[in-house]
N, C-alpha and C positions, 0 to 999 in steps of 0.2 A: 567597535561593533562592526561586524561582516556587513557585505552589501552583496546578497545575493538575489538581488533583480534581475541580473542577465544570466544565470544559472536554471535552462528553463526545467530542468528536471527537478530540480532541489523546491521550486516554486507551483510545478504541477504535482507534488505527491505534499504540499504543506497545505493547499487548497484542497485537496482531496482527501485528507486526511482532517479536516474540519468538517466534512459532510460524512464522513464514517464515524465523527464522535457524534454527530450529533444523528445517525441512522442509527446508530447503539442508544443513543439513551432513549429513543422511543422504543426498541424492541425492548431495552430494560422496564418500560413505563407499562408494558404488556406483561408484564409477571415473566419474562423469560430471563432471567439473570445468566446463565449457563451460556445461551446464545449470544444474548449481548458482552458480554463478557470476550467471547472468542472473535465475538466481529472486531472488537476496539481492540486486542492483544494484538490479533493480526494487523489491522489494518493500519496502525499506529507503528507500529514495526517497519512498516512499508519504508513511510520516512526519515522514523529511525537511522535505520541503517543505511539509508543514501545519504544523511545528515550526516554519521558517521564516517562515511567514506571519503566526506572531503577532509578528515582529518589525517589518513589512513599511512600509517608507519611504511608502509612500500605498497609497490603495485601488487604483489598478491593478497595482499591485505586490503586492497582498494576495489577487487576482482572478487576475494570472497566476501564482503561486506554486500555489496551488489547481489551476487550469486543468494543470500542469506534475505536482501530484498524480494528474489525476484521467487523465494519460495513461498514467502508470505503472500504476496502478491496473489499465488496458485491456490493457495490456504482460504484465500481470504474470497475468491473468487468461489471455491468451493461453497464457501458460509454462505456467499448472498446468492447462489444460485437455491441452496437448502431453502431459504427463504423466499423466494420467488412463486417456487414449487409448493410450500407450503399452503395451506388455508389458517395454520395457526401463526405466522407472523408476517408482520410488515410486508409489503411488496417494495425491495427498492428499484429506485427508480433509474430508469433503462440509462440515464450518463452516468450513473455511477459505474454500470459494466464497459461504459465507451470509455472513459476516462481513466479505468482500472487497463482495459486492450489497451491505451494507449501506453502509459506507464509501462504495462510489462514489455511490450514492443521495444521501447526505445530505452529501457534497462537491459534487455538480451543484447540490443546494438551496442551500448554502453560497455558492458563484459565484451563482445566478439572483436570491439576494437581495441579494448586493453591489449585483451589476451595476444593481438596481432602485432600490436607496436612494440 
């Protein structure tokens, strides 16, 4: 079994990605399946593929994995602002966008330093 406790990326998008299942299944519990659906696709992806990446066949493989995170991330940031803005679903709540800025932050540095080394 891996010990990835001191991997703080790998640990910030596993915890945030437990608050995005569980912000999908109340927008699902609101008859919006279509939305809920797109929130969890995305947001679950997020970690997906940084889980991924610590498998990753070489550094461009480790760079597009990341890259492929950090679109979802964009995606996914899309859905909960649609929602924000909405009056028909959920309002989430304002650390899911701090915790989503941060992830994409320090996934773009994640990539800029591959790409450099």
């Amino acid at each position: 079994m891996r010990n990835d406790k001191d991997n703080l990326i790998l640990k910030m998008t596993f915890e945030f990605v437990l608050k995005i299942i569980s912000l999908s299944e109340e927008v699902r519990q609101n008859n919006r399946l279509e939305m809920a659906s797109q929130i969890f696709r995305c947001g679950t992806s997020i970690g997906t593929n940084i889980r991924e990446a610590q498998n990753a066949e070489s550094k461009p493989d480790f760079i597009h994995k990341f890259k492929i995170s950090a679109k979802e991330a964009d995606e996914l940031y899309y859905w909960l602002q649609l929602c924000k803005k909405s009056e028909f679903y959920p309002t989430p709540d304002e650390t899911l966008f701090e915790e989503l800025n941060s992830i994409i932050l320090i996934t773009s540095k994640i990539i800029f330093s591959s790409k450099k080394n």
